[in-house]
C-alpha positions in Angstrom: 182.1 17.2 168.1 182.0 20.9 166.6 179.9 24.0 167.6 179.8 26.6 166.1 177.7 29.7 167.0 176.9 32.9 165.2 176.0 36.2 166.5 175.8 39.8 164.6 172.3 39.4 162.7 170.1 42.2 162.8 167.9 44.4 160.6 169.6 46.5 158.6 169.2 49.5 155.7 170.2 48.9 152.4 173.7 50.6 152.2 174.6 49.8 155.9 176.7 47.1 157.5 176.9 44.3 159.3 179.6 41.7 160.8 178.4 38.7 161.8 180.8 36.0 164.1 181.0 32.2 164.5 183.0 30.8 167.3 183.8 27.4 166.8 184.6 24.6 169.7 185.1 21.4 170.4 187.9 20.6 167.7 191.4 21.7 166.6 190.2 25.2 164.5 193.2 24.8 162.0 191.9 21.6 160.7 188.8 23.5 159.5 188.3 25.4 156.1 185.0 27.6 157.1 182.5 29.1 154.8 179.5 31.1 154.9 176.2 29.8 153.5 172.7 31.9 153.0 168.7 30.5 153.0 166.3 33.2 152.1 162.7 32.0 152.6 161.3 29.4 150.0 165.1 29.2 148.2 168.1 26.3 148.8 170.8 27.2 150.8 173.4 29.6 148.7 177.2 29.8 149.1 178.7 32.5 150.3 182.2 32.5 151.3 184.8 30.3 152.3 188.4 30.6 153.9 190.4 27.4 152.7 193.3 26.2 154.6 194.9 25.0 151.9 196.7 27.9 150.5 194.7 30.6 153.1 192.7 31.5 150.2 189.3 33.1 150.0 186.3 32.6 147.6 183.5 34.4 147.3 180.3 34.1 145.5 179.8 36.8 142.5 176.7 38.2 144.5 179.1 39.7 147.3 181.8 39.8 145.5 183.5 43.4 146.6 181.0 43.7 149.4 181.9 40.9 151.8 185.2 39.8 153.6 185.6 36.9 155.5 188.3 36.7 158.1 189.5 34.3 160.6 191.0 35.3 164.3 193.4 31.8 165.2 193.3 32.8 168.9 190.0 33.7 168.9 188.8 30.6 167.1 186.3 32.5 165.1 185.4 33.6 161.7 183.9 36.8 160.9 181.9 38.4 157.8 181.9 41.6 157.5 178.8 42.7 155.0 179.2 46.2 153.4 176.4 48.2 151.1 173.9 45.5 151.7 170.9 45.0 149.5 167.5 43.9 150.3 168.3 40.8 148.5 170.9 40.0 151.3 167.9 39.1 153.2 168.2 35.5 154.5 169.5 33.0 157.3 173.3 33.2 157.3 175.1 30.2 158.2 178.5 29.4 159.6 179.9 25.7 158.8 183.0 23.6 159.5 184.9 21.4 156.3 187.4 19.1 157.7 190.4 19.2 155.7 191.3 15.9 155.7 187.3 14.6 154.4 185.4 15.4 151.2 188.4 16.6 149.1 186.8 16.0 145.9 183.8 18.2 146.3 183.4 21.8 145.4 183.8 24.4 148.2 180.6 25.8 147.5 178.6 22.3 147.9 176.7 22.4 151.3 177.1 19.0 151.6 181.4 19.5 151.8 180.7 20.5 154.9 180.9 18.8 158.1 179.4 20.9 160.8 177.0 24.0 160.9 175.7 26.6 163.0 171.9 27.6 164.1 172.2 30.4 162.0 171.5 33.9 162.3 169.4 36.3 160.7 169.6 39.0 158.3 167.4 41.9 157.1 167.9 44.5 154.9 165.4 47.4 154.1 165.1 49.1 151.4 
């Protein structure tokens, strides 16, 4: 079974930063593609980010395009996202989750349900 738990979440201005983390257990971390997934209050869950195995190639969502970088630490077993110039409209429950390589290989990387495990979450909030 997977864990994964995120840290980082805070309130924040608009312009500032953030990073949040997600350490993952319980599995082997390189079988793993991990994204980044947002719930504001009253709105579905949103893609984010993702880091795909497959080629080590990032996608990012047009919203934080530019702003956001995800990154992955091997030894560490975690993946970061570090949020630069945020807006108020970053506001929301940020998500860490788990696809397993080798499962849902048809399915867009920015589906929720490609996914396979998901953190509690943590929260952001930026000010204006």
């Amino acid at each position: 079974q997977v864990h994964l738990v995120e840290s980082g979440g805070g309130l924040v201005q608009a312009g500032g930063s953030l990073r949040l983390s997600c350490v993952f257990t319980g599995r082997t971390f390189s079988n793993y593609s991990m994204g980044w997934f947002r719930q504001a209050p009253g709105k579905e869950r949103e893609f984010v980010t993702t880091f795909r195995r497959s080629g080590l190639s990032t996608i990012y969502a047009d919203s934080v395009k530019g702003r956001f970088t995800i990154s992955i630490d091997n030894a560490r077993n975690t993946v970061y996202l570090q949020m630069n110039n945020l807006k108020p409209e970053d506001t929301a429950v940020y998500y860490c989750a788990a696809d397993y390589i080798y499962s849902n290989q048809a399915m867009g990387v920015s589906e929720p349900s490609k996914y396979d495990y998901w953190g509690q979450g943590t929260q952001v909030t930026v000010s204006s």
